[in-house]
N, C-alpha and C positions, 0 to 999 in steps of 0.2 A: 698271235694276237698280242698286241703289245700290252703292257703291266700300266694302270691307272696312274697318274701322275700324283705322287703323296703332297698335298698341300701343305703340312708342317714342314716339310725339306723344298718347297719350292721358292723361288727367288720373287719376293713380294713386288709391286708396281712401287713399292715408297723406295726400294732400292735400287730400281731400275732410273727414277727419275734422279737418286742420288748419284748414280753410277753416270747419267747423260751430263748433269750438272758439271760435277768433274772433268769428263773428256769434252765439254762446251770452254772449261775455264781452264783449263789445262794445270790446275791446282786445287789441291784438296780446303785450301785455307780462302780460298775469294767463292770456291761453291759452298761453303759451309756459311760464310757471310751473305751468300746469295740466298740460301735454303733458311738464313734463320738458323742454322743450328750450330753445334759447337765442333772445330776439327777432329777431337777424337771420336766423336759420333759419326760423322763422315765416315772416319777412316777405318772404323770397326763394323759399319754396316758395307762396307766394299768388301772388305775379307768375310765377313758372312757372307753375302751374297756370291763371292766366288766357290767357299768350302760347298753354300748349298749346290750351286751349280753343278759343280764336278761332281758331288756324291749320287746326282738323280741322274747325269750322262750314265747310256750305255754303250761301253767300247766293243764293237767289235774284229 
């Protein structure tokens, strides 16, 4: 039976639509002007969203 999906390590919908933004604009700096928000916020919620990813993936 598989283990419950921990929602503090899951990869939230605000970074999924940051993460579409991005590969829509194919830059972090015209999705960040798109989103309202500032490039290093972009660029720090993609690398969270990827560390969450990989740490809740199970390999096997």
């Amino acid at each position: 039976m598989a283990e419950p999906l921990a929602l503090d390590k899951a990869v939230t919908l605000h970074q999924l639509r940051i993460f579409k933004a991005v590969a829509d604009h194919l830059s972090f700096s015209a999705a960040a002007q798109d989103l309202s928000l500032s490039q290093p916020s972009v660029s720090y919620q993609i690398v969270l969203g990827c560390v969450q990813f990989l740490r809740t993936r199970r390999w096997k």
